[in-house]
mmCIF file of the protein (N, C-alpha, C, O) and its ligand, coordinates in Angstrom:
data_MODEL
# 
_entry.id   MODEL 
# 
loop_
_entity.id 
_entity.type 
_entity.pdbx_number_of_molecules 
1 polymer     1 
2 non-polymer 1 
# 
_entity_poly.entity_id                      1 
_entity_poly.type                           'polypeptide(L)' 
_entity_poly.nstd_linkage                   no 
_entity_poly.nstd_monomer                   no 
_entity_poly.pdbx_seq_one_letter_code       
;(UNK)(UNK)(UNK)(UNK)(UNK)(UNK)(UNK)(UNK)(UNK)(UNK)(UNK)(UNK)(UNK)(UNK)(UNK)(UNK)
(UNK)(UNK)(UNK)(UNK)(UNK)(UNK)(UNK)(UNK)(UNK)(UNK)(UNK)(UNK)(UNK)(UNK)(UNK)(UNK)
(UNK)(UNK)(UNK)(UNK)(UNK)(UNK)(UNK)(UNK)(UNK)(UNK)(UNK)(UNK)
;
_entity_poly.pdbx_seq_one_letter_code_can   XXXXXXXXXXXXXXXXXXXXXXXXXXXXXXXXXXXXXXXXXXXX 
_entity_poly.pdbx_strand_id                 A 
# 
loop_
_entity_poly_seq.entity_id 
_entity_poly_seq.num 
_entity_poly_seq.mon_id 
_entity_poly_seq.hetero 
1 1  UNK n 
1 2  UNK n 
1 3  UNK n 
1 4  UNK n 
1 5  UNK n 
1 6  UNK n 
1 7  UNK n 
1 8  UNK n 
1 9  UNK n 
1 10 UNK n 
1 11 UNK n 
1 12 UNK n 
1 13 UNK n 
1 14 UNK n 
1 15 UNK n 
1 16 UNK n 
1 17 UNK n 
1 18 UNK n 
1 19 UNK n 
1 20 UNK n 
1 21 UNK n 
1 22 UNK n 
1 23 UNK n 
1 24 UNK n 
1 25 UNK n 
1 26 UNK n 
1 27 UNK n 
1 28 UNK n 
1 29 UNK n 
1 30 UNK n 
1 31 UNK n 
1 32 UNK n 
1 33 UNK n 
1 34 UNK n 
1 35 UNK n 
1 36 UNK n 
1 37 UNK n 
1 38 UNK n 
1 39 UNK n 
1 40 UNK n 
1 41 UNK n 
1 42 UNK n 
1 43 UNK n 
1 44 UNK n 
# 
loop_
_struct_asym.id 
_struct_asym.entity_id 
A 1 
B 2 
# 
loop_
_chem_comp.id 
_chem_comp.type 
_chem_comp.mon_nstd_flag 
UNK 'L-peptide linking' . 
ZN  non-polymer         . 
# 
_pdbx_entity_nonpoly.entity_id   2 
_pdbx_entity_nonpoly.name        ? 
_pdbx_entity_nonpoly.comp_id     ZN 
# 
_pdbx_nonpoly_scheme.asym_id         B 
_pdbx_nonpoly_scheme.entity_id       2 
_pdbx_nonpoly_scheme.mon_id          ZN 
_pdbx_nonpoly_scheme.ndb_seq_num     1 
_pdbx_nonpoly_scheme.pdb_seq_num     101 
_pdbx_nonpoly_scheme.auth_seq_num    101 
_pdbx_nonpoly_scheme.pdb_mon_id      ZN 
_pdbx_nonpoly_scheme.auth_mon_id     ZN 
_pdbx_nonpoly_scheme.pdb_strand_id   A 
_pdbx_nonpoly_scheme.pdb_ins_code    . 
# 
loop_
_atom_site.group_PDB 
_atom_site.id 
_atom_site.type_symbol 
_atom_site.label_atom_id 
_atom_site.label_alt_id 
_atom_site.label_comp_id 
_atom_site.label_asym_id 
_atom_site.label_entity_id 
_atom_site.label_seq_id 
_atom_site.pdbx_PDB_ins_code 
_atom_site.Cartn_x 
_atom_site.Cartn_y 
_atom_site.Cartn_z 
_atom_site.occupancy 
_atom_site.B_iso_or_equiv 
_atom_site.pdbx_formal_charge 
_atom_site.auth_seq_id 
_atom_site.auth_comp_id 
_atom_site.auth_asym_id 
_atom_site.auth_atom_id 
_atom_site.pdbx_PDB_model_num 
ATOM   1   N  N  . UNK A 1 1  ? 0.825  -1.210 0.000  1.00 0.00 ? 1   UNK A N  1 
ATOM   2   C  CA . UNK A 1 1  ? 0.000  0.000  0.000  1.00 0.00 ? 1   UNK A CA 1 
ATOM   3   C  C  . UNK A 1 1  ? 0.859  1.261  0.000  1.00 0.00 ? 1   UNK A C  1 
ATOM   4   O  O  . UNK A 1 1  ? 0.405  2.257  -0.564 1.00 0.00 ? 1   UNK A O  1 
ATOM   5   N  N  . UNK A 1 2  ? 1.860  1.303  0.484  1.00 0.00 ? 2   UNK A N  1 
ATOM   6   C  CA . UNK A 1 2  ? 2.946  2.319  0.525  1.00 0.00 ? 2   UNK A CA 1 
ATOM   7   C  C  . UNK A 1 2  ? 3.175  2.963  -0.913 1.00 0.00 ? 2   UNK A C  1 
ATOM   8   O  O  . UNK A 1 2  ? 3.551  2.136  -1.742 1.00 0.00 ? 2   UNK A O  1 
ATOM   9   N  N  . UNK A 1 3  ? 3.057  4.002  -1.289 1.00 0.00 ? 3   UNK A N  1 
ATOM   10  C  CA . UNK A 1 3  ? 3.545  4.385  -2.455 1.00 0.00 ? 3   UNK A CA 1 
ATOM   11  C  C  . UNK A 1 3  ? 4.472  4.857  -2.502 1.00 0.00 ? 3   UNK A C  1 
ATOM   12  O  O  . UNK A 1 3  ? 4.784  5.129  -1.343 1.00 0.00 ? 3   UNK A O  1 
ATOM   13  N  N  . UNK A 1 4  ? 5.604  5.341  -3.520 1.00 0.00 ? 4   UNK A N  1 
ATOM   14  C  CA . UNK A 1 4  ? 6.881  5.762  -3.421 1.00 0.00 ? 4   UNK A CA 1 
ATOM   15  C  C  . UNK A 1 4  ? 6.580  7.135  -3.138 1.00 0.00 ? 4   UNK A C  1 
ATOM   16  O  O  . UNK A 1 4  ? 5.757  7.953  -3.550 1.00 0.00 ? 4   UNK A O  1 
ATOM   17  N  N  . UNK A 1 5  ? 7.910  7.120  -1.948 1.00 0.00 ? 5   UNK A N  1 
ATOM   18  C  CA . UNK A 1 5  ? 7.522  8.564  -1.688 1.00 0.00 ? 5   UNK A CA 1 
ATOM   19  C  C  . UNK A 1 5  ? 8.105  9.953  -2.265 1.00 0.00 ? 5   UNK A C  1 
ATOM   20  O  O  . UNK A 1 5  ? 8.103  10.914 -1.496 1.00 0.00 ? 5   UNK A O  1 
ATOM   21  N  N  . UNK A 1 6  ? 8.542  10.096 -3.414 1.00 0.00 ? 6   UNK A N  1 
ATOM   22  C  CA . UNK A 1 6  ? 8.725  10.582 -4.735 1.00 0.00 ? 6   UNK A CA 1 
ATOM   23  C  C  . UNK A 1 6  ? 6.539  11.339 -5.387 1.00 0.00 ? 6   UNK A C  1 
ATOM   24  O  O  . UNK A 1 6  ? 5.732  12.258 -5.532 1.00 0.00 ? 6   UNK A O  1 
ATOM   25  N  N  . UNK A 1 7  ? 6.893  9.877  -5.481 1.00 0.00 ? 7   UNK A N  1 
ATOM   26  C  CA . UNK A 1 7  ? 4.577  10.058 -5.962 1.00 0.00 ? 7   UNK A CA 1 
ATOM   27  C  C  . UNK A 1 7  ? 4.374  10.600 -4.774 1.00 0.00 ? 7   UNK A C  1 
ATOM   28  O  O  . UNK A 1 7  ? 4.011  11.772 -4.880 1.00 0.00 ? 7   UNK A O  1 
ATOM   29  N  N  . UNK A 1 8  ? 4.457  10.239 -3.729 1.00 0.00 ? 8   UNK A N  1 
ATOM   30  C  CA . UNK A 1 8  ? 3.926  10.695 -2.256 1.00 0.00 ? 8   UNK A CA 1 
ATOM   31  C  C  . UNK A 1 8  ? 3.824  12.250 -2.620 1.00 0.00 ? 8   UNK A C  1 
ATOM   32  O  O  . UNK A 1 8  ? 2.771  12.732 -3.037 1.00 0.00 ? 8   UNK A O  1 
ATOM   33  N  N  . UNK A 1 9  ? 4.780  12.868 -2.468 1.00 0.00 ? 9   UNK A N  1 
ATOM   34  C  CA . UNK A 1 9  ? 4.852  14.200 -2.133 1.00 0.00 ? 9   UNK A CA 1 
ATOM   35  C  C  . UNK A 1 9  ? 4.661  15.184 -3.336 1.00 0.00 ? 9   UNK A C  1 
ATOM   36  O  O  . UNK A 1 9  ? 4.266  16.348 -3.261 1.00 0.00 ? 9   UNK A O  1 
ATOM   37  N  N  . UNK A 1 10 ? 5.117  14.296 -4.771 1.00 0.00 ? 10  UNK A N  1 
ATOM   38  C  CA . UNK A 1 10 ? 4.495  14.865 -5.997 1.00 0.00 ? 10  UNK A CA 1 
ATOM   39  C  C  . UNK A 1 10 ? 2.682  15.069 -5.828 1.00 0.00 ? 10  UNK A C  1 
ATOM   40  O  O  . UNK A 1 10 ? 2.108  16.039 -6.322 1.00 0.00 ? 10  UNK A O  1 
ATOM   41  N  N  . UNK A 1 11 ? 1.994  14.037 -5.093 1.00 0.00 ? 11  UNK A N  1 
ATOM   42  C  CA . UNK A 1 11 ? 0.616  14.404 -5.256 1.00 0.00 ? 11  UNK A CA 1 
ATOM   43  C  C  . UNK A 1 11 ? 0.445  15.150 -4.125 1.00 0.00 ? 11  UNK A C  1 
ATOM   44  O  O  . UNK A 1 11 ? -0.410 16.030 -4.235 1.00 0.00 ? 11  UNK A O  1 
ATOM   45  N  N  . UNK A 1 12 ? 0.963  15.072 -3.139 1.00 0.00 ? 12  UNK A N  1 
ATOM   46  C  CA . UNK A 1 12 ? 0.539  15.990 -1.535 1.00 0.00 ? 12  UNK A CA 1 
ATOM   47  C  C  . UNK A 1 12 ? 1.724  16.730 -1.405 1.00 0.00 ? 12  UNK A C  1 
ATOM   48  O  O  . UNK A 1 12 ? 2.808  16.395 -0.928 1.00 0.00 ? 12  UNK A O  1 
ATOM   49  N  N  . UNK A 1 13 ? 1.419  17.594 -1.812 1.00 0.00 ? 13  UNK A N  1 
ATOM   50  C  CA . UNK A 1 13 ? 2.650  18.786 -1.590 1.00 0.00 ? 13  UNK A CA 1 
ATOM   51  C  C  . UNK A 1 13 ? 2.212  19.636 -0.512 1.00 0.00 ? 13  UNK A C  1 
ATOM   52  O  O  . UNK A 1 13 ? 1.332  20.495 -0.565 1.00 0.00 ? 13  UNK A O  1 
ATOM   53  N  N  . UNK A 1 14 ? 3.169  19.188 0.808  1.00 0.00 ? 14  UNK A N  1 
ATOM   54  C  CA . UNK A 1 14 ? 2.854  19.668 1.884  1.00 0.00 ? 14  UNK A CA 1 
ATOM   55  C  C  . UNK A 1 14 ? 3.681  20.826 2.221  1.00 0.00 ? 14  UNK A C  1 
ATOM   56  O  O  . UNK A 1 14 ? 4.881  20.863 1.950  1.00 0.00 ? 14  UNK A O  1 
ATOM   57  N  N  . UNK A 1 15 ? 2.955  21.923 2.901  1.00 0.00 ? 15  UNK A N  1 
ATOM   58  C  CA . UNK A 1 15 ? 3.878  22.823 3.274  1.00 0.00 ? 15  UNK A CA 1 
ATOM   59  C  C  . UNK A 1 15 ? 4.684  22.463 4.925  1.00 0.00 ? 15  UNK A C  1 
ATOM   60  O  O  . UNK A 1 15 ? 4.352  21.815 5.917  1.00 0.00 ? 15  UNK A O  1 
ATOM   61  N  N  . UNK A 1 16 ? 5.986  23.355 4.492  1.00 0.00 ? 16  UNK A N  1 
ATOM   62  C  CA . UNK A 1 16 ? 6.541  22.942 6.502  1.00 0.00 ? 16  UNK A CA 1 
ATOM   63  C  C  . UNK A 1 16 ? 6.459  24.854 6.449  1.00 0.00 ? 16  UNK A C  1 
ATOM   64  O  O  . UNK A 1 16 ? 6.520  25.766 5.626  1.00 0.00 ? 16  UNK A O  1 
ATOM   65  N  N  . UNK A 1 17 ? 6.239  24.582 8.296  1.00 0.00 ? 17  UNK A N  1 
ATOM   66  C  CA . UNK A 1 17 ? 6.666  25.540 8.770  1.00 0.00 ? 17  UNK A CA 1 
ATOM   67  C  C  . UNK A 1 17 ? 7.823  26.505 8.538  1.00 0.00 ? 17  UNK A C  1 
ATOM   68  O  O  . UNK A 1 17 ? 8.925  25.959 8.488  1.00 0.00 ? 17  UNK A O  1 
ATOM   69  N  N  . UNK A 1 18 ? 7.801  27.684 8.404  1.00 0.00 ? 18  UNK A N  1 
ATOM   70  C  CA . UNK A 1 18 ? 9.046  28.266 8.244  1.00 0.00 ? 18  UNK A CA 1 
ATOM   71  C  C  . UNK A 1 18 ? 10.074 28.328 9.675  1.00 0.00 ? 18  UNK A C  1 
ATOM   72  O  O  . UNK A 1 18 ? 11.268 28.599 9.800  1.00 0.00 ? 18  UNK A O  1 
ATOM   73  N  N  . UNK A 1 19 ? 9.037  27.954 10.635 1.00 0.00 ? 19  UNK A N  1 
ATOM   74  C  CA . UNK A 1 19 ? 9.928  28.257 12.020 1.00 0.00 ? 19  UNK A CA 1 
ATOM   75  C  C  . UNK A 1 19 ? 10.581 26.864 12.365 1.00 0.00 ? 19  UNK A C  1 
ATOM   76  O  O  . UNK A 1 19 ? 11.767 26.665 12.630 1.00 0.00 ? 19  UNK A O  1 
ATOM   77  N  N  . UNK A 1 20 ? 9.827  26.184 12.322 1.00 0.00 ? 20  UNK A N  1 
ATOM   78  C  CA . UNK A 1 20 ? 10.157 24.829 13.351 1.00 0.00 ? 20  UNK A CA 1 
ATOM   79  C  C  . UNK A 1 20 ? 10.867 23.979 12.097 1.00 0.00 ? 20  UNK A C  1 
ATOM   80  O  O  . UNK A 1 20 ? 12.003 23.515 12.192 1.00 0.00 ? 20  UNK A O  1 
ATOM   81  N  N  . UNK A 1 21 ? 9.735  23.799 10.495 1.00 0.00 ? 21  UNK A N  1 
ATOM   82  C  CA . UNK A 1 21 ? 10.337 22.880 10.073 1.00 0.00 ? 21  UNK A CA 1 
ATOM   83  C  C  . UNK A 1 21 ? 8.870  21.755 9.798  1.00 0.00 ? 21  UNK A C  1 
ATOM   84  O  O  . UNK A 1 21 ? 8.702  21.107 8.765  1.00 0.00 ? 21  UNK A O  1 
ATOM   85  N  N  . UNK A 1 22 ? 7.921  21.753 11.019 1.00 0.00 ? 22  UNK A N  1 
ATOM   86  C  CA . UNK A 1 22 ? 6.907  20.773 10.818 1.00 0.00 ? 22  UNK A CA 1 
ATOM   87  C  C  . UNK A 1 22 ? 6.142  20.748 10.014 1.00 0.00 ? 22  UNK A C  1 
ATOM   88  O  O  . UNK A 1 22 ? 5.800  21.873 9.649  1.00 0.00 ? 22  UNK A O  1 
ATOM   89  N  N  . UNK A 1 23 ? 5.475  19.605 9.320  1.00 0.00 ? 23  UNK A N  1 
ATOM   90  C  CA . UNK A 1 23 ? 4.604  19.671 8.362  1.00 0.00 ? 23  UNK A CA 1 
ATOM   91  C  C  . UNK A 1 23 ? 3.275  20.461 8.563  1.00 0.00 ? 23  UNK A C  1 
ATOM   92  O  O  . UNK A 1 23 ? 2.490  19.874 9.307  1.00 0.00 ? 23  UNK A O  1 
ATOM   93  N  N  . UNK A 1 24 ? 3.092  20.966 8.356  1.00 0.00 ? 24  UNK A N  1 
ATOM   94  C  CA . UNK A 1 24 ? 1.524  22.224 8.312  1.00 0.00 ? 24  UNK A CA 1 
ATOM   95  C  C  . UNK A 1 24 ? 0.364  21.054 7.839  1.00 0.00 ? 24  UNK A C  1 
ATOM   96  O  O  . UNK A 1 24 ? 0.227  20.210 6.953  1.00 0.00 ? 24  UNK A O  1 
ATOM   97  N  N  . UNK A 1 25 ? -0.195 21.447 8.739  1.00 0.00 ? 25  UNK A N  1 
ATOM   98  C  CA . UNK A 1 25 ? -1.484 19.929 8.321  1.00 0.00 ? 25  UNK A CA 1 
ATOM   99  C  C  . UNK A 1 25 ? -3.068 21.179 7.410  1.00 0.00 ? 25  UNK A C  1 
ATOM   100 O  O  . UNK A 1 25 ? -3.745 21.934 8.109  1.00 0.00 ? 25  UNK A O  1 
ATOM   101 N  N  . UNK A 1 26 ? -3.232 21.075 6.165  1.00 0.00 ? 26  UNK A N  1 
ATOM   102 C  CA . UNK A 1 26 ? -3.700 21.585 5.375  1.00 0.00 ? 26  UNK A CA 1 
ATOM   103 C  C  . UNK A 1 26 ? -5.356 22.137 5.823  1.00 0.00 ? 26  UNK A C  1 
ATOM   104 O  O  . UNK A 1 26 ? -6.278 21.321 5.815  1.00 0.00 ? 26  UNK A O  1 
ATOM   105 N  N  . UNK A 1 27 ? -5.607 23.700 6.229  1.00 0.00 ? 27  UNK A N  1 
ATOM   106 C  CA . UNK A 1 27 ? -6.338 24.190 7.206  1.00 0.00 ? 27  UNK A CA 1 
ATOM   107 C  C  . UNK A 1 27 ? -7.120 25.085 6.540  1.00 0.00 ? 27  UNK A C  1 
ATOM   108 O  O  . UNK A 1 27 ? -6.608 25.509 5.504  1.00 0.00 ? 27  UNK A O  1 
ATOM   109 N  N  . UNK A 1 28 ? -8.398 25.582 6.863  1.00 0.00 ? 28  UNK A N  1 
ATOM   110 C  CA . UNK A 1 28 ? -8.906 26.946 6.063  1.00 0.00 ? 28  UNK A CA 1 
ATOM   111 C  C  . UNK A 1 28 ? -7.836 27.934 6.018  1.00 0.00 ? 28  UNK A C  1 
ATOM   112 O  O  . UNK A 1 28 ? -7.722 28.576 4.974  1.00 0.00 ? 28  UNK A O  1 
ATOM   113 N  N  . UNK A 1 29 ? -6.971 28.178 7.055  1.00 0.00 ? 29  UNK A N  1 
ATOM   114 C  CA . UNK A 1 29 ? -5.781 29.263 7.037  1.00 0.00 ? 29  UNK A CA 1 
ATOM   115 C  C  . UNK A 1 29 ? -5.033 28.609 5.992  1.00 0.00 ? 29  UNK A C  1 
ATOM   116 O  O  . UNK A 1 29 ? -4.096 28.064 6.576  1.00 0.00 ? 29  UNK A O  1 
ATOM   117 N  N  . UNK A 1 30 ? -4.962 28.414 4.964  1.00 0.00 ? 30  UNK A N  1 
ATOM   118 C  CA . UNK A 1 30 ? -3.865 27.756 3.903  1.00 0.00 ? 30  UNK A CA 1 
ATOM   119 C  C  . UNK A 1 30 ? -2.973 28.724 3.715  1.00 0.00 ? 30  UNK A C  1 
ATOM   120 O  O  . UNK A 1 30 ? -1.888 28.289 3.327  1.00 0.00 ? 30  UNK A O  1 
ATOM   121 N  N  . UNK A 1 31 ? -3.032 29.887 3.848  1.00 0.00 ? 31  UNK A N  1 
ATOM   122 C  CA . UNK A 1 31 ? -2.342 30.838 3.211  1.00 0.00 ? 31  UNK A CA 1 
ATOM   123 C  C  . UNK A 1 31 ? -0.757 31.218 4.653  1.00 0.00 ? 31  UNK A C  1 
ATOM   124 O  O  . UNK A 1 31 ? 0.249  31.859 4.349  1.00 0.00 ? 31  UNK A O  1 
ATOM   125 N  N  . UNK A 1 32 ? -1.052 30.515 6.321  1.00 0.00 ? 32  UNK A N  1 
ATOM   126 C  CA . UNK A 1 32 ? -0.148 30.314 6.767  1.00 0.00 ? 32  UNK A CA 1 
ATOM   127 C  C  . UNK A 1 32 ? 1.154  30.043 6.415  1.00 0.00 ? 32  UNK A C  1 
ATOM   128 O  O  . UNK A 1 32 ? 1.178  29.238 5.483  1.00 0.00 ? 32  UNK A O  1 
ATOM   129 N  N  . UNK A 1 33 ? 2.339  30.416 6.812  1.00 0.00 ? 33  UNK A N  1 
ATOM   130 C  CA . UNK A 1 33 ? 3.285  29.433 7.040  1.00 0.00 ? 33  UNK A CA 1 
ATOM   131 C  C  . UNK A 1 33 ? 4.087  29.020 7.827  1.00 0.00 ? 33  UNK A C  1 
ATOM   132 O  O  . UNK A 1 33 ? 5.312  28.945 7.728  1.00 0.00 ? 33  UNK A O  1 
ATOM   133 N  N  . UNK A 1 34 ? 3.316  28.697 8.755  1.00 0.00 ? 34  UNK A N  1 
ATOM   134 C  CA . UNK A 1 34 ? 3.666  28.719 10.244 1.00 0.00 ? 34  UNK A CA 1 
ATOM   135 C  C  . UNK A 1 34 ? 3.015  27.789 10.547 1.00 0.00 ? 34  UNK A C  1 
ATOM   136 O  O  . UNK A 1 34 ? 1.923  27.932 9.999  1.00 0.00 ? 34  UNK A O  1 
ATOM   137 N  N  . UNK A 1 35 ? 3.053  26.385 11.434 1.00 0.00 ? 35  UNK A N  1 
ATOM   138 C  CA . UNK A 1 35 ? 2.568  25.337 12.027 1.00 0.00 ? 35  UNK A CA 1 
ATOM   139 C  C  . UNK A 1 35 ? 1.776  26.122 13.514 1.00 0.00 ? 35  UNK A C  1 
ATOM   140 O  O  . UNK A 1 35 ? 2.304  27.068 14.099 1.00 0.00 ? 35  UNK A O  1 
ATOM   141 N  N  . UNK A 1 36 ? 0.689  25.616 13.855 1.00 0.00 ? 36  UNK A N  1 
ATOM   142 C  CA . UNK A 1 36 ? -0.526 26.448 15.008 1.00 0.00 ? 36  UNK A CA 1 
ATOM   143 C  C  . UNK A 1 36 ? 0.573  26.737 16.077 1.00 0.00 ? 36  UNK A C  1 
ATOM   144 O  O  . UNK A 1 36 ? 0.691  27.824 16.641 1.00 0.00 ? 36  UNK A O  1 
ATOM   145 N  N  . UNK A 1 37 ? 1.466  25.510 16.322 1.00 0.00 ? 37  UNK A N  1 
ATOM   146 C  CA . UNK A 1 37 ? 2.585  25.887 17.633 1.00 0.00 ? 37  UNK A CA 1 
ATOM   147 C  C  . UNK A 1 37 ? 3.410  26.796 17.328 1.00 0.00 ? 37  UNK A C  1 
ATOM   148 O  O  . UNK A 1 37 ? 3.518  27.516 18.320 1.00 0.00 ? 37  UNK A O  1 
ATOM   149 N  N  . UNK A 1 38 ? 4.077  27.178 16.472 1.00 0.00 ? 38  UNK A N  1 
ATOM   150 C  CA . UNK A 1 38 ? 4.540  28.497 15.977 1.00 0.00 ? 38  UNK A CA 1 
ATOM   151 C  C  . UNK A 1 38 ? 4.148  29.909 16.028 1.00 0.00 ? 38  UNK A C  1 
ATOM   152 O  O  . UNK A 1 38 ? 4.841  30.851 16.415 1.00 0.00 ? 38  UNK A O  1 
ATOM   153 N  N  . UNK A 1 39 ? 2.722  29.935 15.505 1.00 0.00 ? 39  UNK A N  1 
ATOM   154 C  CA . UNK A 1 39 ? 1.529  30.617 15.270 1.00 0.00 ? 39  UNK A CA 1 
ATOM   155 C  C  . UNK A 1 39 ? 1.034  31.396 17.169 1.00 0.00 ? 39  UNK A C  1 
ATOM   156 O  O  . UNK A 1 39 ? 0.673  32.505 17.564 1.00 0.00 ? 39  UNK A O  1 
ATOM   157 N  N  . UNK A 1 40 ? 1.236  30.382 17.666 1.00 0.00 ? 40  UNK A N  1 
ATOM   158 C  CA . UNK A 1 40 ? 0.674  30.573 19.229 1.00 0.00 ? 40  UNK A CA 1 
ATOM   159 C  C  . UNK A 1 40 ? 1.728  31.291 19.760 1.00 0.00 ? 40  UNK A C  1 
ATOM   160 O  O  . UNK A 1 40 ? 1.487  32.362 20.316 1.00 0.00 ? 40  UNK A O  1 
ATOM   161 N  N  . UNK A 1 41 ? 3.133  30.770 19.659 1.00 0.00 ? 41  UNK A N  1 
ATOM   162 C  CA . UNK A 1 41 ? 4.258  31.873 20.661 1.00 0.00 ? 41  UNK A CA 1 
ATOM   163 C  C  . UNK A 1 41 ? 4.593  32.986 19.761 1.00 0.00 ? 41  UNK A C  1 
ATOM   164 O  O  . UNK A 1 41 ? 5.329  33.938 20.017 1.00 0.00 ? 41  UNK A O  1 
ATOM   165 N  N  . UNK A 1 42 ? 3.961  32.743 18.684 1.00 0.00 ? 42  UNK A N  1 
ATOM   166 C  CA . UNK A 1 42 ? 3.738  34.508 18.234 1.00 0.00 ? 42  UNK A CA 1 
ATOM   167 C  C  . UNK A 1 42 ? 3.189  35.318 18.217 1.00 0.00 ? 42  UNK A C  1 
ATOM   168 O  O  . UNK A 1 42 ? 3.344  36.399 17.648 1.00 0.00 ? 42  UNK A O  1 
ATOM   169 N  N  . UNK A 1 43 ? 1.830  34.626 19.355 1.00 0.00 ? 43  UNK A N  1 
ATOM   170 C  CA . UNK A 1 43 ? 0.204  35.737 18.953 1.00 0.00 ? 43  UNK A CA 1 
ATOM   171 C  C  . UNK A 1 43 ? 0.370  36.738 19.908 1.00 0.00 ? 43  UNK A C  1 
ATOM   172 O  O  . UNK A 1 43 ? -0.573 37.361 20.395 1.00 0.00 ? 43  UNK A O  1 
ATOM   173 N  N  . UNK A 1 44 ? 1.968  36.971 20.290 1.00 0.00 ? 44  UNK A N  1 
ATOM   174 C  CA . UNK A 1 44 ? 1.749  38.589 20.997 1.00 0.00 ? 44  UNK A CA 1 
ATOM   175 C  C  . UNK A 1 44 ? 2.950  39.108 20.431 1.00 0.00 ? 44  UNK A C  1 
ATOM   176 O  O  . UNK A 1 44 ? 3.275  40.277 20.639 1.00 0.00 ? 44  UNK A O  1 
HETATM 177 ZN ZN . ZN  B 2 .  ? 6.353  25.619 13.571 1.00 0.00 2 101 ZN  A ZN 1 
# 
């Protein structure tokens, strides 16, 4: 069931965080680029 993960990421092109690095799990905010834990020690 595994597909190569080449195809993997050619069809799900995930964004990472610019801070941490983590994969951004795909949200009405799409336009983020910041993972929510990122997002939070920045909301001041
Ligand atoms: Zn982050």
């Amino acid at each position: 069931m595994l597909q190569n993960p080449v195809e993997f990421f050619r069809e799900l092109p995930k964004k990472i965080c610019a801070e941490c690095g983590q994969i951004i799990v795909e949200q009405a905010e799409s336009y983020l680029m910041e993972c929510d834990r990122c997002l939070s020690k920045r909301a001041e």
